[in-house]
C-alpha positions in Angstrom: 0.0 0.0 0.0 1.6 3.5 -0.9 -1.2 5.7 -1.5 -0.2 9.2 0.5 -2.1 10.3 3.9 -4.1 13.2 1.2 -5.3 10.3 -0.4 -9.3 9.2 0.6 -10.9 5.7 0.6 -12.1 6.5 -3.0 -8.5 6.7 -4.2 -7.4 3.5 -2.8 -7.6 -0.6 -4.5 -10.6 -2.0 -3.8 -8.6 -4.2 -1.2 -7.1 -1.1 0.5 -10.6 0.2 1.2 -11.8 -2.7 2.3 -8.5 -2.9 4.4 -8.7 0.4 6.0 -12.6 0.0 6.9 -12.3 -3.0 8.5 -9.5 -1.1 10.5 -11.5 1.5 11.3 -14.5 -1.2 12.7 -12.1 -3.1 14.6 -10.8 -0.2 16.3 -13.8 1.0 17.3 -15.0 -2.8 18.5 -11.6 -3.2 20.4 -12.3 -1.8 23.7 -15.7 -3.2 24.3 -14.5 -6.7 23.0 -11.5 -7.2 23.9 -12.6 -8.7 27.7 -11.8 -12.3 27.7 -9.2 -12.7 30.2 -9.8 -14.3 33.5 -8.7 -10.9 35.5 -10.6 -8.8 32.9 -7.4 -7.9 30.9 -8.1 -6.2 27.2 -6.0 -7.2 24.1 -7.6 -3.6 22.5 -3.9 -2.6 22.1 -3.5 -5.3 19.8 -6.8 -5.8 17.9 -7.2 -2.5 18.0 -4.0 -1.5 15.9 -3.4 -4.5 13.9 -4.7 -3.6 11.0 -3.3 -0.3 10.5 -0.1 -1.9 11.3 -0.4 -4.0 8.7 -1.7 -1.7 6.0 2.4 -0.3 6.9 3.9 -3.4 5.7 4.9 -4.0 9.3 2.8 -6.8 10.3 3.9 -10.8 9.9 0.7 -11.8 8.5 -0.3 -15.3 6.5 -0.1 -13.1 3.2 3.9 -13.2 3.7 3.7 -16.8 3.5 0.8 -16.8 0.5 2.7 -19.2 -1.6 2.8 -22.1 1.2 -1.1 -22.0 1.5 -2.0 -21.4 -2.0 0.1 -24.8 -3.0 -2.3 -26.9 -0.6 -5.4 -24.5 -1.6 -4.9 -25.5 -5.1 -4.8 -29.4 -4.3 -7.8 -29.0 -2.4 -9.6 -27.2 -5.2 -10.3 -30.9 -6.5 -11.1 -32.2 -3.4 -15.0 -32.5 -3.0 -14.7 -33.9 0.5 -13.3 -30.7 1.4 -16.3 -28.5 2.6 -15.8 -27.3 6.0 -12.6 -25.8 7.5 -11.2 -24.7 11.0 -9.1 -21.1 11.3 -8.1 -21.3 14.8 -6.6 -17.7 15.9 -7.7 -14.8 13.6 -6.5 -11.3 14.0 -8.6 -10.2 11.2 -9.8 -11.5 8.3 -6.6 -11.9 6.3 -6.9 -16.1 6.4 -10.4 -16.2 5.6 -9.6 -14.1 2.5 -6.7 -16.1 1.7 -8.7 -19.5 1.5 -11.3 -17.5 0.1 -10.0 -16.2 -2.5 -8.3 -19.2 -4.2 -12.1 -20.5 -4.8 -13.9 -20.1 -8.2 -17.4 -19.5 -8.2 -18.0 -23.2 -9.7 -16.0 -24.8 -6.8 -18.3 -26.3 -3.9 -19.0 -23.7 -1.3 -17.3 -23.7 1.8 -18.3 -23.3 5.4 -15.3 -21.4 7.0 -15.8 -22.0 11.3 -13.5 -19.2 12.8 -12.4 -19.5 16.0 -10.7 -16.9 18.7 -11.2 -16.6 22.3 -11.5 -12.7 21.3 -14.8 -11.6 20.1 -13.1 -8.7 17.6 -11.4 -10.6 15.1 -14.3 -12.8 15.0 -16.8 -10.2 14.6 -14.5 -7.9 12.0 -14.7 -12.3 10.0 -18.4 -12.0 10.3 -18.5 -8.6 8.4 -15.9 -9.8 5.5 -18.1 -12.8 5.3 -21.1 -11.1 5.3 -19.7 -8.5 2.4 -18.3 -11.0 0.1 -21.7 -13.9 0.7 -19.1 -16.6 2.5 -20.5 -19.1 4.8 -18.7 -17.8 8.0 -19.3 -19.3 11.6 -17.9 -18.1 14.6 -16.9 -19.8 17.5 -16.0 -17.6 20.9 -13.7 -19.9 23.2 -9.8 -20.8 24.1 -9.0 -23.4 20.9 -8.3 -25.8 23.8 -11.4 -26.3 25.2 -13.8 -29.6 23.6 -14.2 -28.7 19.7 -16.1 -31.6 17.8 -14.3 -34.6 16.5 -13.8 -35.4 13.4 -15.4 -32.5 11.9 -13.4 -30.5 9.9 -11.5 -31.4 6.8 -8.6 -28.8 7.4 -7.1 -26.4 10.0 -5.5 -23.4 8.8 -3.7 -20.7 10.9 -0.4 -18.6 10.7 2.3 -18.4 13.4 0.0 -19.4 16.0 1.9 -21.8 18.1 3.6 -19.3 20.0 0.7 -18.3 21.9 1.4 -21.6 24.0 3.9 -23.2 26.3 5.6 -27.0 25.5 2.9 -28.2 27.1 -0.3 -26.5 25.9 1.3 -26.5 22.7 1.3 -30.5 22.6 -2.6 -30.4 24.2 -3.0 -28.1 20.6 -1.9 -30.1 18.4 -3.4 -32.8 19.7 -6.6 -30.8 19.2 -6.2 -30.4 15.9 -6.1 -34.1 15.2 -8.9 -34.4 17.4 -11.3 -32.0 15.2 -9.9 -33.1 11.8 -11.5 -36.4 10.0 -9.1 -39.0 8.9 -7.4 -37.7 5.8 -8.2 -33.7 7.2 -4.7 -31.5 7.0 -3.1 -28.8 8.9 -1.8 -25.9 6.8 0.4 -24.0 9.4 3.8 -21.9 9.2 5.7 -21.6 12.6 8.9 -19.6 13.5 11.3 -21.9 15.1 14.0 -19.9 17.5 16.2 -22.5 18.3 17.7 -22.6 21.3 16.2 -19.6 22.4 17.6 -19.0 26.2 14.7 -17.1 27.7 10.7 -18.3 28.6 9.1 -15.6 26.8 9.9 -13.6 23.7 9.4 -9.7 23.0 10.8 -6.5 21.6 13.9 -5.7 23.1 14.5 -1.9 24.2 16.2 -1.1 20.6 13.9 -3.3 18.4 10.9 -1.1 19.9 12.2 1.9 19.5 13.2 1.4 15.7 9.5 -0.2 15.0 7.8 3.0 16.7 10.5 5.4 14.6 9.5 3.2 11.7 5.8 3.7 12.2 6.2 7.6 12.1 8.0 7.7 9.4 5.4 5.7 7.4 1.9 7.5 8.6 2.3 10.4 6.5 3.2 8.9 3.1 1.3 5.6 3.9 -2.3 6.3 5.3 -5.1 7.6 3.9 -7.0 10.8 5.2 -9.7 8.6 7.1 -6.8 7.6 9.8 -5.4 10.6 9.7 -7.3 11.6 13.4 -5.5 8.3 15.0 -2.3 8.3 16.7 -1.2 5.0 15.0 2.6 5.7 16.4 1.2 5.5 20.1 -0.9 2.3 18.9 2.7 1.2 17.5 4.2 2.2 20.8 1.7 0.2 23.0 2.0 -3.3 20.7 5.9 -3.0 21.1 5.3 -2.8 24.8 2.6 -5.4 25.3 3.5 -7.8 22.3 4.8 -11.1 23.8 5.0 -15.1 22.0 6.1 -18.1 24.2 9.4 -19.6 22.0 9.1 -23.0 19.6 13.1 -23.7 20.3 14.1 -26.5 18.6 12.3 -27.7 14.6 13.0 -31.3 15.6 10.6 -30.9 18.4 7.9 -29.1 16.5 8.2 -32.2 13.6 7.5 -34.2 17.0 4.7 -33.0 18.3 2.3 -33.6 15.1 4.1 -36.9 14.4 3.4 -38.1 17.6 -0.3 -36.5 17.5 -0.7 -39.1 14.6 -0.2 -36.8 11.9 1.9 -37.4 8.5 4.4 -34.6 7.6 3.5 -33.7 3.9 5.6 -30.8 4.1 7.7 -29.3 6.9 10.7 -26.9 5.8 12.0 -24.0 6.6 11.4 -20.8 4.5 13.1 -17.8 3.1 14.0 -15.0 5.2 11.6 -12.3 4.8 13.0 -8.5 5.3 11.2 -5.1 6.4 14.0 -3.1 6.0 15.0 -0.8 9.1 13.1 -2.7 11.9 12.9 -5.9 13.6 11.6 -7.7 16.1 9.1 -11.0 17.3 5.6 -9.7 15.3 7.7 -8.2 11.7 8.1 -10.3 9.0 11.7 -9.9 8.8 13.2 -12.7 10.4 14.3 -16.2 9.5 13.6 -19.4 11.1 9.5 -19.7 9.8 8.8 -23.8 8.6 6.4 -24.1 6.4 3.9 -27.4 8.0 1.6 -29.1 5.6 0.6 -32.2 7.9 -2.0 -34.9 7.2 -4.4 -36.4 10.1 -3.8 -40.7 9.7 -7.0 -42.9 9.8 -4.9 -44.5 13.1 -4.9 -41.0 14.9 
């Protein structure tokens, strides 16, 4: 997106618009939706901001890793037992587009079942689907708690692992195989940091304050007039502050846990590095170490 701050909606791709009023929505749903932590904590800061984050460039979203999902998406074009498909952890609706649209109109619909223990991303999924006629249901709970088995014929998510220790992590996968039918494949990519010495990851003092510097040297040549009233820098300032992800330290492990869920590896390798240049750090797509997972669920499982 490069369309200047003087630009309006009217002047921007049809995706852009559609981009930047979803943004708006979402920020607007944030603080009343963001309540879903056992102490009443908000994830506003994150929900909230996301999108306009990402409509900088500066956001590690599935669309960096578009060529991983739309191999599998075109196999399962000429599947016609695949109808109904799992998106577990949605900060927008960037996955459901991405599934979405790799479909022709003469494929079989689809029922997409998105699921977040936030009610924002799910709602801002239920307005994309609503705009573009998908079949879009939500479900509002933690992805660990009972889902129904054997009901899905894939799971697709993006660098969502991280939200979980070595121990919830294996309860996930194990989740996944749980919901999937026999045959049903997980579609994932995971950053690996091996050997990573400490228990939880975020920016580092210097890493946050080249992504806020970033962020204000972007606004004014990057977003259009209709943001122009938000202090997107401060909502860059609070994500570098609150962002954290629990480390996946070793590949070998990860390979592991969905072999010994009872799932076949079609496809687990590591990636390309990805660069955003003049800022790093754990939520940018700029850093190496990201394995691309295509695994299938075995009839034994």
């Amino acid at each position: 997106m490069s369309k200047p701050l003087a630009a309006s909606r009217a002047d921007l791709t049809p995706d852009d618009a559609e981009l930047l009023e979803s943004a708006l929505l979402a920020h607007g749903w944030a603080p009343g939706l963001c309540q879903h932590d056992h102490d009443g904590g908000s994830c506003a800061w994150y929900h909230g901001a996301w999108q306009f984050l990402r409509m900088l460039g500066l956001m590690s979203t599935s669309g960096v890793h578009a060529e991983h999902y739309a191999a599998e998406l075109a196999r399962s074009r000429h599947d016609p037992s695949f109808r109904e498909v799992l998106v577990t952890g949605s900060a927008d609706y960037s996955m459901l587009k991405l599934i979405a649209d790799s479909r022709n109109p003469s494929d079989p619909p689809l029922t997409y079942v998105v699921l977040d223990r936030c009610a924002t991303p799910l709602r801002t999924c239920e307005w994309y689907g609503a705009r573009h006629g998908l079949r879009v249901e939500t479900q509002h709970q933690d992805v660990l708690d009972p889902l129904p088995e054997g009901a899905f014929d894939a799971v697709y998510t993006h660098a969502f692992m991280g939200n979980f220790d070595d121990r919830a992590r294996r309860r996930l996968v194990e989740q996944w195989a749980r919901a999937l039918r026999p045959g049903g494949r997980v579609v994932t990519v995971q950053r690996v940091r091996d050997d990573y010495p400490g228990d939880i990851v975020r920016f580092s003092a210097a890493e946050a304050e080249a992504f806020v510097a970033r962020v204000a040297e972007l606004v004014p040549s990057m977003l259009p007039s209709e943001a122009a009233a938000l202090d997107v820098v401060a909502m860059a300032r609070d994500h570098a502050r609150n962002f954290w992800a629990l480390p996946v330290r070793s590949a070998d492990g990860l390979r592991a846990l969905f072999e010994d869920a009872g799932f076949r590896l079609d496809r687990f390798e590591r990636s390309a590095q990805h660069g955003v240049a003049g800022v790093t750090g754990p939520s940018v797509p700029n850093t190496n170490g990201h394995y691309l997972i295509t695994a299938e669920r075995l009839a034994t499982a």
